[in-house]
N, C-alpha and C positions, 0 to 999 in steps of 0.2 A: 386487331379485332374489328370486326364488322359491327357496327352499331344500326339499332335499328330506326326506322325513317321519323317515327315520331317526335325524336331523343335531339332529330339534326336540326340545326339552326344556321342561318347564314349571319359570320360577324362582321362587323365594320367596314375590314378589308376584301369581304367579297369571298371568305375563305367558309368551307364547313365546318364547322363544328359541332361537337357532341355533348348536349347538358348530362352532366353527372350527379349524381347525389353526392352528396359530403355526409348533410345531416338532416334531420326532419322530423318533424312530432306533430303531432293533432292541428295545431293552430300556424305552423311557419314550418318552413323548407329549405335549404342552402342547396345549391348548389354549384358544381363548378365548372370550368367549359375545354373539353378533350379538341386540341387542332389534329386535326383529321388526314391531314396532310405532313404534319411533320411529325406524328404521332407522339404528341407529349403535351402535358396540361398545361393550359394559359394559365398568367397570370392574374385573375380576374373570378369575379363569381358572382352569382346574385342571390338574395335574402330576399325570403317572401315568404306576407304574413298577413292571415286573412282580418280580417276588421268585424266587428259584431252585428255590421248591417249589409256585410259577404261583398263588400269588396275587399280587394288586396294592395296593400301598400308592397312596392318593390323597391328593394335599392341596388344597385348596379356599383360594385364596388372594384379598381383595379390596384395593384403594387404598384407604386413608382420605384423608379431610382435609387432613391434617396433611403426604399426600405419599408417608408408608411402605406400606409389604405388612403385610398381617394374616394370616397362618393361622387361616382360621373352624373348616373341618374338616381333621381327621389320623383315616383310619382304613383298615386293611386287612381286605381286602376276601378273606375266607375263598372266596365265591364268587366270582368276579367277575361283574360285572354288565356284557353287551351293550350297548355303546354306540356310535352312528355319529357319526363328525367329518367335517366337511368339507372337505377340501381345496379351494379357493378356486380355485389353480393350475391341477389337474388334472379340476377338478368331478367328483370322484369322493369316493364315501363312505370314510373307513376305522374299520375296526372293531380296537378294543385290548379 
């Protein structure tokens, strides 16, 4: 599937990837990250959740090994930063 340009992010190792929606309501948004290249979803996902003076706390969560969730990043986001996810569902972009 072709995703669109908004949705693409470059990860870590240099690879595209595509934010997807998992889950999302009024005030927070989950999403999770499609490798582009090997077509199949990461391990990994981030949670984002607006705060009441409109910024956004983010947490960057990946699976280890072992089975558990790690928190790589925790950090709020003074500005927030434009980002498009995908909705799978309704193949539209949304923007948190």
């Amino acid at each position: 599937m072709d995703y669109p340009e908004e949705a693409i992010t470059i990860g870590a190792k240099g690879k595209k990837e595509a934010r997807i929606l998992k889950h999302g309501g009024k005030e927070f948004i989950i999403y999770g990250y499609f490798d582009i290249g090997s077509g199949r979803m990461l391990e990994k996902y981030s949670i984002l959740m607006k705060l009441e003076d409109k910024r956004i706390e983010h947490l960057f969560i990946i699976h280890t090994a072992g089975g558990k969730e790690l928190v790589v990043k925790h950090e709020i986001e003074e500005e927030p930063k434009k980002r498009g996810i995908f909705d799978e569902k309704t193949h539209e972009i949304i923007y948190f």
